[in-house]
BALUMSE-566130 format. One record per residue: x, y, z of N, C-alpha, C in turn. Coordinates in steps of 0.02 Angstrom, whole numbers, padded with zeros to 5 digits. Example, Ala and Ser with C-alpha at 12.3 -4.5 7.8 and 13.67 -1.06 7.14 Angstrom:
residues 2
- 00660_-00284_00390_00615_-00225_00390_00660_-00165_00390 .
- 00642_-00112_00354_00684_-00053_00357_00645_00002_00394 .
This chain:
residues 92
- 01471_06658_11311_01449_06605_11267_01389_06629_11227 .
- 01388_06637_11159_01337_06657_11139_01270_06618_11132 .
- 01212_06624_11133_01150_06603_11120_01146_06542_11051 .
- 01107_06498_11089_01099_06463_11023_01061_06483_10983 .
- 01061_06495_10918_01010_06525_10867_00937_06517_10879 .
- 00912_06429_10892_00867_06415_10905_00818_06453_10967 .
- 00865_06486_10989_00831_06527_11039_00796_06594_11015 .
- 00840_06627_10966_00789_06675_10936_00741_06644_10883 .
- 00744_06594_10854_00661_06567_10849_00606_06585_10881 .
- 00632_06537_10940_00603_06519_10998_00556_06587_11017 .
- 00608_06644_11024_00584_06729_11047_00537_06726_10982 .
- 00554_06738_10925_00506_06779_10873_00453_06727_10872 .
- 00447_06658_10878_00384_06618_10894_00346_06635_10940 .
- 00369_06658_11009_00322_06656_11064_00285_06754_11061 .
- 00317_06774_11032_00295_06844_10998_00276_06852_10955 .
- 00247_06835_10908_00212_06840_10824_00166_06834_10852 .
- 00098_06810_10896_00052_06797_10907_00023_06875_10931 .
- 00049_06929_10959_00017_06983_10974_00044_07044_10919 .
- 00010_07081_10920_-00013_07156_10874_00067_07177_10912 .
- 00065_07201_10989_00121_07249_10991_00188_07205_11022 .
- 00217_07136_10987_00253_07123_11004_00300_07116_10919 .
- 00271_07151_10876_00310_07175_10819_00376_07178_10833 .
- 00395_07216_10899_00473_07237_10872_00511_07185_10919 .
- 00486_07134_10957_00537_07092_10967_00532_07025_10918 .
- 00484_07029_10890_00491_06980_10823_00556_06995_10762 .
- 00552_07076_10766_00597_07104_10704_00666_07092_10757 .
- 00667_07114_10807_00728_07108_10850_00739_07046_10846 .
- 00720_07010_10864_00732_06936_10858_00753_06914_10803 .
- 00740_06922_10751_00759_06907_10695_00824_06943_10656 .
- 00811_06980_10689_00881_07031_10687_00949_07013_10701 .
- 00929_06982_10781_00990_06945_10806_00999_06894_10745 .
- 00968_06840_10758_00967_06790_10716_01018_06789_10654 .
- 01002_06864_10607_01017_06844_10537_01098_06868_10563 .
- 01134_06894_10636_01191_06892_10629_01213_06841_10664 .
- 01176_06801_10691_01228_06734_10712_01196_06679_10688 .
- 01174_06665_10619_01158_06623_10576_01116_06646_10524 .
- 01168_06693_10485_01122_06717_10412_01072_06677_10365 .
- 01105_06619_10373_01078_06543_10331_01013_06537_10357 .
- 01029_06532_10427_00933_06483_10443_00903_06550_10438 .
- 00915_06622_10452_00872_06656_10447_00855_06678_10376 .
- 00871_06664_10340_00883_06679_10254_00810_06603_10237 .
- 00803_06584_10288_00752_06537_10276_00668_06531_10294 .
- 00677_06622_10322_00610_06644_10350_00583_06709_10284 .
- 00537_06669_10261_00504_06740_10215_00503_06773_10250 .
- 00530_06854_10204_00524_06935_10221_00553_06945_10267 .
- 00631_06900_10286_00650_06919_10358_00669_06986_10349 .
- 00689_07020_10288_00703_07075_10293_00679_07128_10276 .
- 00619_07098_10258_00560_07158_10262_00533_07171_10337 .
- 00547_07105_10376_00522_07117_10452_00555_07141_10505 .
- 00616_07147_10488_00664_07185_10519_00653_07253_10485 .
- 00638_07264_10443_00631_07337_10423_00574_07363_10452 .
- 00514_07331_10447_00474_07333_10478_00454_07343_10556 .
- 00526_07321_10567_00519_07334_10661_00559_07410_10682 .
- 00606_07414_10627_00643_07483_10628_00585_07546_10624 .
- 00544_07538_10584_00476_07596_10569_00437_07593_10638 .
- 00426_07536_10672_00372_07538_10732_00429_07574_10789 .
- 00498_07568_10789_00540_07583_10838_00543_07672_10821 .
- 00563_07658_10769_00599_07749_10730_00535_07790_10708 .
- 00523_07754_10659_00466_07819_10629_00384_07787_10661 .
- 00379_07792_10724_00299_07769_10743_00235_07823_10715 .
- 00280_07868_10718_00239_07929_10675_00201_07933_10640 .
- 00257_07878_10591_00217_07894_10503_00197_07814_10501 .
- 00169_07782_10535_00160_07711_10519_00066_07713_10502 .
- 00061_07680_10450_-00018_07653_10432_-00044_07618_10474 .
- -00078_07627_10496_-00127_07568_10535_-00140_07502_10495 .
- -00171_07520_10426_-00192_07461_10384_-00133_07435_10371 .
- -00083_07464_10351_-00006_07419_10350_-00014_07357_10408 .
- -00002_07397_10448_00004_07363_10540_-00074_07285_10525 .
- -00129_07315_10520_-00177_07252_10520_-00158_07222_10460 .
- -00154_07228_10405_-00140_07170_10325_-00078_07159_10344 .
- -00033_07166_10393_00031_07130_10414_00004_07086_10473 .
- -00034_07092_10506_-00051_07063_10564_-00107_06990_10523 .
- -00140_07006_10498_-00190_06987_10462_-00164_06903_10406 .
- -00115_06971_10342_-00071_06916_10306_-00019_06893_10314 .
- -00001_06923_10360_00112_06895_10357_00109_06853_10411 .
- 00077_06879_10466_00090_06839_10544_00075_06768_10532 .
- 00041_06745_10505_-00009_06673_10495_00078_06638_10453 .
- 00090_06668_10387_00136_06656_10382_00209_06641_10410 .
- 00223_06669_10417_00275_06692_10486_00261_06607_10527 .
- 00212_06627_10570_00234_06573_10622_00214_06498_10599 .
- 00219_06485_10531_00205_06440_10505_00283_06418_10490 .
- 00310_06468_10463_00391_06455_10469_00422_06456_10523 .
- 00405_06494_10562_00454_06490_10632_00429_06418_10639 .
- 00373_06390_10653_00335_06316_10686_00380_06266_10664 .
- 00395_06276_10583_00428_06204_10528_00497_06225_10560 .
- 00544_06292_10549_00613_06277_10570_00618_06258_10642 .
- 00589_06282_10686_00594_06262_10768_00558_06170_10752 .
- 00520_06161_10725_00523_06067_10708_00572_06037_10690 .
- 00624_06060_10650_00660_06060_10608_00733_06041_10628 .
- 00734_06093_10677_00807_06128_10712_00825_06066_10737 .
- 00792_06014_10775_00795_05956_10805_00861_05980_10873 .
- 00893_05945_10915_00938_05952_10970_00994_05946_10962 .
């Protein structure tokens, strides 16, 4: 039985709040945009943040730090402002 969508919300909500839980936010969202492209098509930069989780997984190498904080800094605040409204939203 597959997962209800609302559940990877649920994941990338309770993970946006820390620095190194980046890649289950992008994972999470990952799932998401394949078992409901729509609601996830409703999160700014979902696919910049999935790309974004591919670089912290694949290339940790070459990653900026200041990238990592002005993402932590500007996007996250964002981010769980949308995860907050669709998980309000989603209703039962």
């Amino acid at each position: 039985m597959p997962r209800d969508p609302r559940t990877y919300l649920w994941d990338a909500r309770q993970a946006v709040g820390l620095l190194r839980q980046f890649e289950i936010v992008g994972e999470a969202l990952n799932q998401l945009r394949k078992v409901d492209a729509e609601l996830a098509a409703r999160i700014p930069d979902v696919n910049r943040i999935v790309a974004f989780r591919n670089i912290l997984i694949h290339g940790y190498a070459s990653v900026d730090d200041a990238l990592v904080w002005q993402t932590l800094t500007d996007k996250v605040p964002v981010l769980e402002t949308a995860l907050d409204g669709l998980l309000d939203g989603a209703g039962g």
